[in-house]
C-alpha positions in Angstrom: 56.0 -3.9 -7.2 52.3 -2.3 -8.0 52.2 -0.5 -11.1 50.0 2.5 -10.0 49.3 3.9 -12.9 48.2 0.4 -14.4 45.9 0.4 -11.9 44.3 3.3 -12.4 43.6 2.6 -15.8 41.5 -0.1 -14.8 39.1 1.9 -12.5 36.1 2.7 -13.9 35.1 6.4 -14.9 34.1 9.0 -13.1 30.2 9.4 -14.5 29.8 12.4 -16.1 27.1 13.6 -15.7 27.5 16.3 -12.7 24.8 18.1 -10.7 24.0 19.8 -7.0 21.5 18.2 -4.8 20.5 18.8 -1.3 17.8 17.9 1.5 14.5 19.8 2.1 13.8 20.0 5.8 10.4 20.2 7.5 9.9 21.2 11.4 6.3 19.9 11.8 6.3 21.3 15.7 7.8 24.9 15.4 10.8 25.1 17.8 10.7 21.0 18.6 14.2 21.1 16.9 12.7 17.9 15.0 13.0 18.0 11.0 12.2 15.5 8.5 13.0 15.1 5.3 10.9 15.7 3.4 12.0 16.2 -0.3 15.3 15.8 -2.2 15.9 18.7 -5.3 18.4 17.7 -7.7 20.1 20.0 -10.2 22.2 19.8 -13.2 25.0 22.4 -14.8 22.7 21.7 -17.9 20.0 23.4 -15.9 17.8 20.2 -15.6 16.6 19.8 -12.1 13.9 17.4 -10.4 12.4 17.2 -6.7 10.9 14.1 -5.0 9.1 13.6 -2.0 11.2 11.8 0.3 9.1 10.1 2.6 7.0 7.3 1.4 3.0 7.3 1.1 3.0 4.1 3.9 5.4 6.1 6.1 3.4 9.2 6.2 0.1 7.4 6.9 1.7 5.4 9.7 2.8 8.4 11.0 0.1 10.5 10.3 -3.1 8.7 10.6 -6.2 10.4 9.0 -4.1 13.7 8.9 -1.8 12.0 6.5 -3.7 14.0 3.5 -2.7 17.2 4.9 0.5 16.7 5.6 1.2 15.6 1.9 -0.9 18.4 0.8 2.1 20.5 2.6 5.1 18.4 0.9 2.9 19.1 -2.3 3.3 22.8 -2.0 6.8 22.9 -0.6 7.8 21.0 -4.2 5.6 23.1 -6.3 7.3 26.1 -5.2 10.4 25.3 -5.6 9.8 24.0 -8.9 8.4 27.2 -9.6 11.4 29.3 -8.6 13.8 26.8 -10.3 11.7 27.0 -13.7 12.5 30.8 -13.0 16.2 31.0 -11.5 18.3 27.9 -12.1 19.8 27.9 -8.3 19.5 26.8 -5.8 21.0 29.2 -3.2 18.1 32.1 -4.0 15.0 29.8 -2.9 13.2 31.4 -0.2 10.4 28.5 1.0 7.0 28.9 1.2 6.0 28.6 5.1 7.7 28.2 8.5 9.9 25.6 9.4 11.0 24.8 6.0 14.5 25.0 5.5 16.7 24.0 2.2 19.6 21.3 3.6 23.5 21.8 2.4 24.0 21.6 -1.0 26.7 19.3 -2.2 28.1 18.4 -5.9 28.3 14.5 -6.8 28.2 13.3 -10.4 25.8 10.0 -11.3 24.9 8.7 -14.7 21.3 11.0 -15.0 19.2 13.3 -12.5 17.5 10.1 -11.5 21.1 8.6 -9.9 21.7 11.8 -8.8 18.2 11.8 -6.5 19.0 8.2 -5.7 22.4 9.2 -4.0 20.4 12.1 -1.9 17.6 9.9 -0.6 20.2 7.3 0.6 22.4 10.1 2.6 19.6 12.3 4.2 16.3 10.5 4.3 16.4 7.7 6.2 12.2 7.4 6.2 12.0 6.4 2.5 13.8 3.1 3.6 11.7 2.5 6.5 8.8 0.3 5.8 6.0 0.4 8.5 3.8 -2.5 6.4 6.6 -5.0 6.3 4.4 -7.2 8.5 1.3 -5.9 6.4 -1.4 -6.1 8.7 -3.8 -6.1 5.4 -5.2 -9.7 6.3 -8.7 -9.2 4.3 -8.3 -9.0 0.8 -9.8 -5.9 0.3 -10.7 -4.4 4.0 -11.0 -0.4 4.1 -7.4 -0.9 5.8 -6.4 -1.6 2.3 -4.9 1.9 1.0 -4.6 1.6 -2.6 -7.6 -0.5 -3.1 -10.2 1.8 -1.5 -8.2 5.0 -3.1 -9.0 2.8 -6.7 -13.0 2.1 -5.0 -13.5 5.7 -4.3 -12.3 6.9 -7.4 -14.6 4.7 -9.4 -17.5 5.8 -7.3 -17.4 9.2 -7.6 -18.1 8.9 -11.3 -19.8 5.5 -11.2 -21.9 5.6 -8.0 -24.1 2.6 -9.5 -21.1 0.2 -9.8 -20.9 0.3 -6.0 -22.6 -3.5 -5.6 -19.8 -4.7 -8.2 -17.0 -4.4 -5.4 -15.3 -6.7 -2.8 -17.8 -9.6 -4.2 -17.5 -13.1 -3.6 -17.4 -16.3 -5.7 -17.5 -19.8 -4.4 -17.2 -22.7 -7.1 -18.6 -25.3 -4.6 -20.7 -24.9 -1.3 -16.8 -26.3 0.3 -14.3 -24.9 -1.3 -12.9 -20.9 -0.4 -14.7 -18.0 -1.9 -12.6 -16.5 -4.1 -12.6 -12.7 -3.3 -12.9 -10.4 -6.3 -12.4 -6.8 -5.7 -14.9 -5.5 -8.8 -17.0 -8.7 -10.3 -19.9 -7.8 -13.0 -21.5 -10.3 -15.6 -18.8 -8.4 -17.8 -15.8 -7.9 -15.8 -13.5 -9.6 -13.1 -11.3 -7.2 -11.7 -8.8 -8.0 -9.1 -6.0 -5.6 -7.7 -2.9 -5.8 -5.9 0.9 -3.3 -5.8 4.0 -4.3 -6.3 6.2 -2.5 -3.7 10.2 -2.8 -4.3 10.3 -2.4 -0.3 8.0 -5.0 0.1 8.7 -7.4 -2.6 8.2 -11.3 -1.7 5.3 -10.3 0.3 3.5 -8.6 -2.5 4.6 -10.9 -5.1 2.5 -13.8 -3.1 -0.4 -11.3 -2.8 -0.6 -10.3 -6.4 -0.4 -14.4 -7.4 -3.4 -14.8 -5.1 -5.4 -12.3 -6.6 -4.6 -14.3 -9.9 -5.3 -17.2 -8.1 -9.3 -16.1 -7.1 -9.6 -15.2 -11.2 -8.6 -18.0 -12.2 -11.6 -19.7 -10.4 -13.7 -17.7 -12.0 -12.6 -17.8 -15.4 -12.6 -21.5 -15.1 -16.7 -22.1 -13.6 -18.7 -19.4 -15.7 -21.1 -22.3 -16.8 -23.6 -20.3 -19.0 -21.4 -17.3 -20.6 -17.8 -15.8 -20.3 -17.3 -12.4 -18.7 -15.2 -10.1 -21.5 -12.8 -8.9 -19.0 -10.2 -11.0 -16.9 -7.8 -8.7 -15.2 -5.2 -8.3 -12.7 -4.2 -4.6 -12.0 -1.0 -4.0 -10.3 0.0 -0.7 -8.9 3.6 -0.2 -8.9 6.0 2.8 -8.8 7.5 4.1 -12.3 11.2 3.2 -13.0 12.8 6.3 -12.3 11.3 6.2 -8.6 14.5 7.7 -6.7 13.3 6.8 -3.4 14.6 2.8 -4.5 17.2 1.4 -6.0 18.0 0.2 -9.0 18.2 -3.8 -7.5 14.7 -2.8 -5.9 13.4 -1.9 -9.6 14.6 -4.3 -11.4 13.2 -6.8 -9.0 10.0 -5.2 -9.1 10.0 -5.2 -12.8 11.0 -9.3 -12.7 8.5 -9.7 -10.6 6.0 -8.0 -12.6 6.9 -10.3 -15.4 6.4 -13.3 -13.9 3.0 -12.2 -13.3 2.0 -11.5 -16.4 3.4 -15.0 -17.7 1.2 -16.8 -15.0 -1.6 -14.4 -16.4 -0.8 -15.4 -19.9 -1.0 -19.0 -19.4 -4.3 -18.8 -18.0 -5.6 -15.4 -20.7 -5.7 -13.3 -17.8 -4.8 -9.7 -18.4 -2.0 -8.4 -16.1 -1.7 -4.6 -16.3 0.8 -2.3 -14.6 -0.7 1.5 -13.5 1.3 3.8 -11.6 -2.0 6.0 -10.3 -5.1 5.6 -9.3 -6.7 7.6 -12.8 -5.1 4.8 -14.8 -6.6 2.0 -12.5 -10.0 3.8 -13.2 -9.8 3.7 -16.0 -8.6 0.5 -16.7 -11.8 -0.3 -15.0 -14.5 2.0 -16.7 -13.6 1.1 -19.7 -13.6 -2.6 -19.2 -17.1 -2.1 -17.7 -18.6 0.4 -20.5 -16.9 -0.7 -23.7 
């Protein structure tokens, strides 16, 4: 006979830590009866709460096309006002949003280890678009074409401050009249910059990308005949750990895969650095470049 209450005692807690969540809704065509979700809001009986866009930057500019920047500019509002009003009032049931066709999902109570596990649990049960990956395939087959999201985001960014860098970008350097060009996104007699993400969506795929890049340094590092550039560099974008949009296998592959990159780099002294924004990528940059 099963001893019931023996094996109860051997199922893990319950987490404790407990909190409300629930879907924000967006009806981009008034009356279409279509909604996304856009957002997840998470709070806590401890009164901590957090809100996360739900649909990924790649989604929304597949989507979206060259009007992808206003619709996140609307996603951005939508989360700032309802931080706002839970900075103020700690529910909830009281938020009235800030535009038509905006419309706060059911809330439900779960418990989860943090706020983060808590989010994690709401993107998997209402936003199916955070899982959908419309760059599986990656159709990015130049290195750095304008197609090439985060890398022009990084480009522009630099310009704006640093117009006269503009001839160090998407350069070129072939060790012999035969052999492949190595492409180097920013390449100065100081500084060779490469750049790549890491995407826990899009793992493998970006993990053969990113050892490219290192790859097209290495080349360089190994034929500069008459002096030595001070700056070797890999900069890889990727997400920030708490990310609730992926799991935690997704981040923790991300984060091995990361590693592996910056042993490759270390074997070879070429600096591997993680950013999570384009500022930090800038700067990354600048600084190699000025200092």
């Amino acid at each position: 006979m099963i001893d019931s209450i023996k094996l109860l005692s051997t199922l893990p807690k319950l987490p404790s830590y407990k909190a409300a969540w629930a879907p924000i809704y967006f009806e981009p065509i008034m009356g279409s009866g279509e909604r996304l979700t856009v957002a997840v809001v998470a709070i806590a009986e401890n009164g901590e709460f957090k809100i996360n866009q739900s649909i990924r930057q790649d989604v929304v500019k597949a989507m979206y096309g060259s009007k992808s920047e206003q619709f996140n500019s609307l996603i951005e509002l939508i989360i700032s006002n309802l931080t706002l009003h839970l900075s103020k009032i700690k529910n909830l049931e009281n938020w009235c949003p800030p535009m038509q066709g905006v419309t706060l999902g059911k809330i439900k109570q779960t418990y989860s280890t943090d706020i983060t596990g808590v989010l994690r649990q709401a993107v998997m049960l209402s936003a199916s678009m955070s899982s959908l990956d419309f760059y599986s395939n990656d159709e990015e087959n130049e290195q750095y074409s304008s197609d090439n999201t985060w890398s022009k985001l990084v480009k522009d960014a630099v310009l704006v401050k640093h117009a006269h860098f503009s001839h160090y970008f998407n350069q070129q350097f072939k060790v012999t009249k035969e052999a492949r060009a190595a492409k180097i996104f920013f390449l100065s007699d100081r500084s060779a910059i490469n750049t790549e993400r890491l995407r826990p969506s899009n793992i493998s795929t970006d993990l053969d990308k990113s050892k490219a890049r290192l790859l097209d340094l290495f080349a360089v590092k190994d034929h500069e005949d008459f002096f030595q550039r001070q700056t070797h560099e890999l900069i890889v974008y990727r997400p920030y750990d708490d990310e609730p949009i992926y799991s935690k296998p997704q981040i923790k592959r991300m984060k091995d895969a990361f590693l592996t990159l910056e042993e490759i780099g270390d074997k070879h002294s070429i600096i591997v650095t993680s950013v999570h924004t384009v500022q930090e990528a800038l700067k990354r940059i600048v600084g190699a470049e000025l200092n």
